[in-house]
C-alpha positions as CSV (number, residue, x, y, z in Angstrom):
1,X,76.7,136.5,87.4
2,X,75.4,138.9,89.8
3,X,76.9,140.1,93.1
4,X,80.5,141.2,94.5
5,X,83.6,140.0,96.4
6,X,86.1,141.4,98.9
7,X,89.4,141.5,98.0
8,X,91.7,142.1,101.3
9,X,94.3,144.5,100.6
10,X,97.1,142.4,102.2
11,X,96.5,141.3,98.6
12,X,99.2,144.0,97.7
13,X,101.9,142.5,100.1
14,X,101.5,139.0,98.1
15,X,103.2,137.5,95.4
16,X,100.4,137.2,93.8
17,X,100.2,141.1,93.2
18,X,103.6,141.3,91.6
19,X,102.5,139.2,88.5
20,X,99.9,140.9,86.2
21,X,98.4,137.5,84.8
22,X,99.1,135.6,87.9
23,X,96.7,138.5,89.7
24,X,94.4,138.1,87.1
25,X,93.9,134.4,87.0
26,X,93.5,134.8,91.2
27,X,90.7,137.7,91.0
28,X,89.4,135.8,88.4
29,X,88.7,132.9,90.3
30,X,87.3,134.8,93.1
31,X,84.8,136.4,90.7
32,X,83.6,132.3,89.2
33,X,83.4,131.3,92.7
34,X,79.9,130.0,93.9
35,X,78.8,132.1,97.3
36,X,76.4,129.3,98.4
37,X,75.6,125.7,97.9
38,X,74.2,124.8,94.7
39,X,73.9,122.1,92.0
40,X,73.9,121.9,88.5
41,X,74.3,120.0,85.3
42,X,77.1,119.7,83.2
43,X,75.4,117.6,80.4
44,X,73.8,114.8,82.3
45,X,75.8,115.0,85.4
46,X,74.4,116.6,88.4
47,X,77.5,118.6,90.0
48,X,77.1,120.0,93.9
49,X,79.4,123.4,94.5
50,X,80.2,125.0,97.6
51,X,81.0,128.4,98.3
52,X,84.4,129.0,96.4
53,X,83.9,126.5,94.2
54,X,83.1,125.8,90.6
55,X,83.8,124.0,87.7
56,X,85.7,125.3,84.3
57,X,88.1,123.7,81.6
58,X,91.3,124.3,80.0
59,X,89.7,126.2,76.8
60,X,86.8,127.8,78.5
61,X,89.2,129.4,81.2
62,X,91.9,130.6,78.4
63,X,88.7,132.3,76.7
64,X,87.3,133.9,79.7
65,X,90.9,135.1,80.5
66,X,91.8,136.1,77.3
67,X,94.6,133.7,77.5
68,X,96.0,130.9,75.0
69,X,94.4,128.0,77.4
70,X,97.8,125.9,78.2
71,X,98.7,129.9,79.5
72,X,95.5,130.3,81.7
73,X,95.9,126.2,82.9
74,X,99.9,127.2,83.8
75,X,99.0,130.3,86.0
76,X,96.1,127.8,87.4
77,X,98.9,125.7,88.2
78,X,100.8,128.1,90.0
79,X,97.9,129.0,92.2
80,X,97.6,125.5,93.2
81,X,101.6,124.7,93.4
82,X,101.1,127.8,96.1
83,X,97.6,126.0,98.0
84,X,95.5,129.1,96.7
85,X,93.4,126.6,94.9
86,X,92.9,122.7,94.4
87,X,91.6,121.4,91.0
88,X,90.1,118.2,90.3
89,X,90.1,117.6,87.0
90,X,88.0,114.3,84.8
91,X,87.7,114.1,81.1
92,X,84.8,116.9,81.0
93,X,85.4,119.4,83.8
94,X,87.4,120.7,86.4
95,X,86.4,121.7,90.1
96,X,88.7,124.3,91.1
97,X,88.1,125.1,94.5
98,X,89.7,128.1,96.3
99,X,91.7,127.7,99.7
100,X,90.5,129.4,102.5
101,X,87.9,131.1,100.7
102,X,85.4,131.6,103.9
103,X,88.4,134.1,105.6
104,X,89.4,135.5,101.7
105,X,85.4,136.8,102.1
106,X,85.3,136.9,106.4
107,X,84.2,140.3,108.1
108,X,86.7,139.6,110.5
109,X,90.3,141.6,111.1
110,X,91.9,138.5,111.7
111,X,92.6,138.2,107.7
112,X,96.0,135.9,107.7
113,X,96.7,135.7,103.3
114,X,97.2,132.4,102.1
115,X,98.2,133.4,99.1
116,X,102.4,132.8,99.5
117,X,102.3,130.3,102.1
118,X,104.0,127.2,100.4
119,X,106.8,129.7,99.3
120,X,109.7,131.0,101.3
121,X,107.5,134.8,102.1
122,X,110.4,136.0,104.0
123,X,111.0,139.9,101.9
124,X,114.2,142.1,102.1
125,X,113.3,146.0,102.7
126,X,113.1,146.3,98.6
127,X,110.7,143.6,98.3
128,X,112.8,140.6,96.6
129,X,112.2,137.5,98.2
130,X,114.8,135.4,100.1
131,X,116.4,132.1,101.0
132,X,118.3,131.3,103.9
133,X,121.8,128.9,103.4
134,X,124.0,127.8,106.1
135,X,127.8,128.8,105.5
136,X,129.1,125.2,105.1
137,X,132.7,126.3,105.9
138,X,131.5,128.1,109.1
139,X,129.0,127.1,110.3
140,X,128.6,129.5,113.3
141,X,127.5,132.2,110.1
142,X,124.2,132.1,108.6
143,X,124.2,133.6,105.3
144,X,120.8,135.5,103.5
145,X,121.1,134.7,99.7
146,X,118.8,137.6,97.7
147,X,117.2,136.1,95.2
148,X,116.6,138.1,91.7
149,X,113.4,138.3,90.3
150,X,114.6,135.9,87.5
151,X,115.4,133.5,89.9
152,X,112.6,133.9,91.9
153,X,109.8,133.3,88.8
154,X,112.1,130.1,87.8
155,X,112.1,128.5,90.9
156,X,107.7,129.2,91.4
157,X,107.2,127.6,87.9
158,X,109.3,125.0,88.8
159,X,107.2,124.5,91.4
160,X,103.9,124.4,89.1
161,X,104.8,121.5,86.9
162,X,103.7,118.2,88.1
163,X,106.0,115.7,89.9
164,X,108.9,118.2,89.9
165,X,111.0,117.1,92.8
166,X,111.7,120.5,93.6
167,X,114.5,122.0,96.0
168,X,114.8,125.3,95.8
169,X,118.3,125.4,96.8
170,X,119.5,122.6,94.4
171,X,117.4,124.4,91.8
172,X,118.8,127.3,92.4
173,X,122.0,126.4,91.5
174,X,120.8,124.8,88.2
175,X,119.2,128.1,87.2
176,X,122.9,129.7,87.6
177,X,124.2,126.9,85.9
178,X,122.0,127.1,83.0
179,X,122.7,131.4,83.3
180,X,126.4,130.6,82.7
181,X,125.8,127.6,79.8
182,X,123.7,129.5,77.7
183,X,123.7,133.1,78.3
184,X,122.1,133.7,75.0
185,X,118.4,132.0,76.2
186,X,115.8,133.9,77.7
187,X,115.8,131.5,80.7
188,X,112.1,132.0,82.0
189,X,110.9,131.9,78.6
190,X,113.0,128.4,78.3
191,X,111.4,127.4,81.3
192,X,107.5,128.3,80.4
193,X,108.2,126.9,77.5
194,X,109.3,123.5,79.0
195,X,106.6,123.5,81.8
196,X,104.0,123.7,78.9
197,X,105.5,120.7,76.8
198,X,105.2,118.8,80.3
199,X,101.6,119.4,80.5
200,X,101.3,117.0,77.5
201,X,104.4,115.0,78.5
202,X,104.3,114.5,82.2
203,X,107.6,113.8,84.2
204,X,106.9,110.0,86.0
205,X,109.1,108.6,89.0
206,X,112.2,107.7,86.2
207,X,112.5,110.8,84.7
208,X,115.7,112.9,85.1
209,X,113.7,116.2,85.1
210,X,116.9,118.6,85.5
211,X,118.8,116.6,82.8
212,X,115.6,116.9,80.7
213,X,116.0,120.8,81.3
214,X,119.4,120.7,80.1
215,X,118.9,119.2,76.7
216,X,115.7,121.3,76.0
217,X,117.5,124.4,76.9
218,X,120.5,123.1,74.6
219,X,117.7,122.2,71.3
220,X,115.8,126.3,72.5
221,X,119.3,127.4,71.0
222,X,120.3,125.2,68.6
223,X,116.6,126.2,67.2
224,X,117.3,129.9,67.9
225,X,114.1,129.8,70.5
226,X,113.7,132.0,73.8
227,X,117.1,134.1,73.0
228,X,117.0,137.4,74.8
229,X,117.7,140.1,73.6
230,X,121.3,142.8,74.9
231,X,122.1,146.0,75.3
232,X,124.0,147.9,72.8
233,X,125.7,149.7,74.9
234,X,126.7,147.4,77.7
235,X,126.5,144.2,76.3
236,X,123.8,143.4,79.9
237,X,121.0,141.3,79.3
238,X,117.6,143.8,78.9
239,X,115.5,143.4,81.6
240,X,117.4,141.2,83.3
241,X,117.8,142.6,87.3
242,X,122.0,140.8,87.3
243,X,122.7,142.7,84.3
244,X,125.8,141.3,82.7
245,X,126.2,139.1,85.7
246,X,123.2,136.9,85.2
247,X,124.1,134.0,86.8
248,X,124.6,136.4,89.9
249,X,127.8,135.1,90.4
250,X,129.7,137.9,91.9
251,X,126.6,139.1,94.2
252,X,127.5,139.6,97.5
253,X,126.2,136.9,99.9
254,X,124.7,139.3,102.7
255,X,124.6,138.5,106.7
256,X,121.5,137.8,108.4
């Protein structure tokens, strides 16, 4: 495949840029898009692309990725979850189509990114995303809860997994909740793990998706699966930006 793209650097002030793979999967979608209108076959079907389109599948994309494919088809996932992309998928293909992909590639400066729009954007000073509560016993307060990256992740693959009723401030508090019951799980390993299984096993309008969190973060132990590792020293998760507060329940709650 011949030719280039442009890749806008407001691309740096997305979410998109703070995960490798995520950044990866995005570019590389850029790159597989079709510039023009055109048809082809796959097998005996004639297919008609326009510009940011085309077509891939679950193995092919994990290949050209160098990704396991349910990896590559969760980042995919994410992308759409955040309207970067749409995919339409059969029994042979999908058509991923890119979002906006005529201003991703405009000349013009009016370049508005697309790329975090169904997610709360707004950014302290230090770049961590936030959510904003009101102070249910005063309500003339409006409080700014700082999310931590942990969180942050948890709550975006929520987002990816299909039918997920998500509320971010409801799953928030599960997230803490889960921190506090088993402080011995890696929870966004739990949690990619979990989103995977439901690629096979969707949720359908009866499930009790939270519930069905709760006992497969409860088996991830019991099977000694997605435990983190600690510090020697200070006992503190590694890696983990609450330290030995992972929960985050003695963070401040800061005034907006």
């Amino acid at each position: 495949m011949a030719g280039w793209i442009k890749l806008h650097r407001k691309t740096l002030d997305s979410k998109v840029f703070q995960n490798e793979k995520l950044l990866k999967t995005f570019v590389w979608c850029l790159l597989k898009a079709s510039h023009k209108e055109y048809e082809l076959f796959h097998g005996r079907q004639k297919i008609s692309l326009r510009p940011g389109q085309f077509i891939t599948g679950r193995k092919k994309a994990g290949e050209e990725l160098d990704m396991p494919p349910s990896t590559a088809w969760f980042y995919l996932n994410l992308l759409k979850a955040d309207s970067t992309i749409d995919i339409k998928s059969n029994n042979k293909y999908s058509l991923i189509t890119i979002i906006n992909w005529d201003l991703y590639q405009s000349d013009g400066d009016n370049f508005n990114s697309n790329l975090d729009s169904n997610l709360d954007n707004k950014r302290t000073t230090n770049g961590q995303q936030t959510d904003t509560y009101k102070n249910d016993k005063n309500d003339k307060k409006d409080l700014i809860y700082v999310l931590t990256a942990d969180e942050n992740k948890f709550l975006d693959i929520l987002a990816t997994i299909e039918n997920y009723p998500l509320d971010r401030k409801r799953d928030l508090k599960l997230y803490q909740t889960l921190a506090e019951r088993y402080p011995q799980l890696d929870l966004i390993a739990a949690i990619e793990q979990w989103a995977a299984y439901k690629l096979d096993k969707p949720l359908d309008e009866k499930s009790n998706p939270r519930s069905q969190i709760n006992t497969a973060f409860k088996k991830y132990l019991e099977w000694g699966k997605c435990l983190k590792e600690r510090s020697a020293k200070s006992g503190a998760v590694k890696g983990h930006p609450a330290g030995s507060d992972p929960a985050g329940k003695y963070r401040r709650f800061v005034k907006s």
